[in-house]
C-alpha positions in Angstrom: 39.3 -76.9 -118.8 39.7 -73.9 -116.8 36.9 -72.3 -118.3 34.4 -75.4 -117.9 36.0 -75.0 -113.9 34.8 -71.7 -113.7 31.1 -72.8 -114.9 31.1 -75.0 -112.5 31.4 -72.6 -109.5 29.7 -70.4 -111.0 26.5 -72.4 -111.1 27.2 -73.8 -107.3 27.3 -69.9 -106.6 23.7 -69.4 -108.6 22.0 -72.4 -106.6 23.5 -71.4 -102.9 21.8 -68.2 -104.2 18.6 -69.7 -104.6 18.3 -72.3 -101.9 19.4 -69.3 -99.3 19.1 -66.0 -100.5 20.6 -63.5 -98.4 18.4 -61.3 -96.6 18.5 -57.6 -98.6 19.3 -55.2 -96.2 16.6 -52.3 -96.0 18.2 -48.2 -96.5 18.2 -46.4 -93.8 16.4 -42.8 -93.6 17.4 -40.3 -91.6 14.4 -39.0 -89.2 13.0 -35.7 -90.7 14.8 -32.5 -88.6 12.4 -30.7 -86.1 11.3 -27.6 -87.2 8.6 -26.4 -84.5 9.4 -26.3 -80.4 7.8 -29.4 -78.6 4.6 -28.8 -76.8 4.9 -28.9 -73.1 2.6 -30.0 -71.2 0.2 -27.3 -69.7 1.4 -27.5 -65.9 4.8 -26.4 -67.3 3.3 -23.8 -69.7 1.8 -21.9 -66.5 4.9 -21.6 -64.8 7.1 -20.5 -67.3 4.6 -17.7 -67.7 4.9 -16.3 -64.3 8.5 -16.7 -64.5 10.2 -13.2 -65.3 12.0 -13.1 -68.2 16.3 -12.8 -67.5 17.3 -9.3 -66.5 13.6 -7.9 -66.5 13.6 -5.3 -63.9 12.3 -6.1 -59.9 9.3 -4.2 -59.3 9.4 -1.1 -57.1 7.0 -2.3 -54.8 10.2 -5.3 -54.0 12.5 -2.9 -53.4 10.6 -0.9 -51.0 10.8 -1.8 -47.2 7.1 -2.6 -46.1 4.9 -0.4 -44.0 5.8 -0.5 -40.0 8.9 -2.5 -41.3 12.5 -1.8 -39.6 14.5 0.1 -41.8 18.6 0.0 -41.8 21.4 1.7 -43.1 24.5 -0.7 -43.3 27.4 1.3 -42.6 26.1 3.9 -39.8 26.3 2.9 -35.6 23.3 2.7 -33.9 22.8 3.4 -30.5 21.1 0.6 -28.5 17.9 1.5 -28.1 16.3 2.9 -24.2 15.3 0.0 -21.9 11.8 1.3 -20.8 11.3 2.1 -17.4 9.9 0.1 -15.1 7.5 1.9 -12.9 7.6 1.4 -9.5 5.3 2.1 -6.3 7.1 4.6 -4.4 5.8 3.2 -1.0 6.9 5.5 1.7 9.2 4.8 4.4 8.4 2.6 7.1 8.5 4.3 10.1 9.4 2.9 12.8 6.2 1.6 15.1 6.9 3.4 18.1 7.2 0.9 21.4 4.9 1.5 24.6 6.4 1.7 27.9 7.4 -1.2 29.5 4.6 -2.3 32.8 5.5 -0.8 35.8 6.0 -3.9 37.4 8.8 -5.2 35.3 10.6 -1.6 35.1 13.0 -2.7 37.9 14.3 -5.5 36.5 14.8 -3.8 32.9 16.8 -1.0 34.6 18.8 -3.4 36.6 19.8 -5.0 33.5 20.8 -1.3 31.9 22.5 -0.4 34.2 24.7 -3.2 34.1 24.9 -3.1 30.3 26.1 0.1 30.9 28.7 -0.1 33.2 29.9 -3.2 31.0 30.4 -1.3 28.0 32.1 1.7 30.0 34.3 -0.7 31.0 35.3 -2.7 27.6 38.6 -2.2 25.6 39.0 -5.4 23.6 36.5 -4.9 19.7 34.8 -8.4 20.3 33.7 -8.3 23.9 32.0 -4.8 22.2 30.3 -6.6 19.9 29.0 -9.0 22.0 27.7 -6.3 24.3 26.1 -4.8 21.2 24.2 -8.2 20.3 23.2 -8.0 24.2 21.6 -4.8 23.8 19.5 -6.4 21.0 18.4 -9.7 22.9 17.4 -7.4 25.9 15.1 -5.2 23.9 13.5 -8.4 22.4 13.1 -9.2 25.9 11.4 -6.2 26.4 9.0 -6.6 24.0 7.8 -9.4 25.1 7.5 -7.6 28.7 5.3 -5.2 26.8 3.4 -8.0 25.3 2.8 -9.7 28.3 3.7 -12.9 26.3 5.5 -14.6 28.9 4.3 -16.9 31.4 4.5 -16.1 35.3 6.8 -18.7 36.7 9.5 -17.3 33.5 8.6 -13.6 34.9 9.5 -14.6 38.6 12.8 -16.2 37.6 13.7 -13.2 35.7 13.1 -11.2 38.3 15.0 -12.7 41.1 17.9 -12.9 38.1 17.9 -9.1 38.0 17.8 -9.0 41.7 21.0 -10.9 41.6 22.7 -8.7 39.2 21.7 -5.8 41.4 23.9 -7.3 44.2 26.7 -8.0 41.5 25.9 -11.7 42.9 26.8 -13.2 39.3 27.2 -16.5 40.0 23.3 -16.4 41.5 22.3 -15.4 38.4 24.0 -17.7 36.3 22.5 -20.5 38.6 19.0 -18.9 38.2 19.5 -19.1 34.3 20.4 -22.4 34.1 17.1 -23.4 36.2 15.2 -21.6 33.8 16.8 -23.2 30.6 16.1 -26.7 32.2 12.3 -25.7 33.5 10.8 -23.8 30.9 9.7 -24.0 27.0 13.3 -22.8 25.4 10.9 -21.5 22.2 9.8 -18.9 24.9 12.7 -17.9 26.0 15.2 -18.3 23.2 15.5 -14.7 21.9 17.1 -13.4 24.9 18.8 -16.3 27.1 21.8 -16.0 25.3 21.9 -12.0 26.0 21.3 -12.4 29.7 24.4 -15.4 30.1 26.6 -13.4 28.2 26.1 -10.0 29.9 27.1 -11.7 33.4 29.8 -13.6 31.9 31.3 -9.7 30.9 30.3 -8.8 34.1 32.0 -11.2 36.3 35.1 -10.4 34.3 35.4 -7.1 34.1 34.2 -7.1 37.8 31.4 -4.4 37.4 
C-alpha cells in the first residue's frame, strides 16, 4: 500500500512536469577580461599628447624672466625708485611796475593826507590802532592810483579835495560830514577801495587829537 502511494505521487509529480515545465535556467558566462586600453576618442588623444609627462623637466626658456621684464630678488630691500623731475619754467621775478607821479593838481590833497597818516602813527601805542593805520596806508595808495589813472569822476575829485582841506585845518568832523555826502552821492563801486581808509584815518585822528 505504501508503495502503490508512492506511485501515485510520483506520477502527479511526472504530469505537473509536463503540463508546466519549469523554465531551465540559462548559465551564466562571465564577460571575457579586457586585454587592450580603450580607444579614446581623437579630441582626447590630442590633448594628452601635449600634456607633459609627470616630473618631465620645465623648459629653460619657462624659467627665464622675459626680455624688458622686471626682475626680483626676494629677500634683498629695494630702494623706492626717483620720482622724475618735473621741469619747470623758471619765469623771472616780477618786478614791481614802477608808479608815475601823481598829477600836480591832486599832489595837495595826497600830502595832506600823509602828513596826517604820519603824525597818526607817531602818535599810536596801542598794536590794533597800528594795524589799522597800516591798512590805511594801503587804501590811500589805491586811491592814488586811481589819481594817476584819472579814473575818477570830477564831482568825487572835488569832494576829496575839500576833505583834505578839512583835515588840513584838523577840522575832522568836516571831513567826516564830507564823507558821508560822498557815500550817499556817488557810485560806492567807485569809491569803495579807499572810503574805509579815509573814515578811519580821521576817526584816529580825532582821538589822538593830531
Amino acid at each position: 500500500m505504501y508503495i502503490a502511494r508512492q506511485e501515485l505521487v510520483r506520477q502527479i509529480h511526472a504530469l505537473r512536469l509536463s503540463v508546466c515545465p519549469q523554465d531551465k535556467q540559462e548559465a551564466y558566462t562571465p564577460p571575457a577580461p579586457i586585454t587592450s586600453p580603450i580607444p579614446l576618442p581623437p579630441e582626447e588623444q590630442a590633448a594628452m599628447m601635449n600634456q607633459e609627462p609627470p616630473g618631465a623637466p620645465i623648459p629653460a626658456a619657462v624659467n627665464q624672466p622675459q626680455a624688458g621684464a622686471p626682475q626680483y630678488n626676494y629677500g634683498q630691500t629695494y630702494a623706492a625708485p626717483p620720482i622724475a623731475n618735473v621741469q619747470q619754467q623758471s619765469s623771472a621775478p616780477t618786478t614791481p611796475k614802477e608808479k608815475g607821479p601823481i598829477p600836480a593838481e591832486h599832489q595837495e590833497l595826497a600830502q595832506s593826507l600823509d602828513s596826517l597818516l604820519q603824525r597818526c602813527l607817531s602818535t599810536a601805542s596801542h598794536p590794533q590802532t597800528k594795524r589799522k593805520l597800516e591798512d590805511v596806508g594801503r587804501r590811500l595808495e589805491a586811491l592814488y592810483d586811481k589819481l594817476r589813472d584819472n579814473s575818477l569822476p570830477a564831482p568825487i575829485l572835488t569832494s576829496l579835495h575839500q576833505l583834505s582841506q578839512a583835515c588840513s585845518q584838523q577840522n575832522y568832523q568836516a571831513g567826516l560830514n564830507i564823507h558821508t555826502q560822498m557815500i550817499q552821492a556817488s557810485n560806492f563801486s567807485q569809491i569803495s577801495s579807499f572810503m574805509t581808509g579815509l573814515k578811519v584815518l580821521m576817526q584816529v585822528a580825532t582821538q589822538q587829537g593830531v
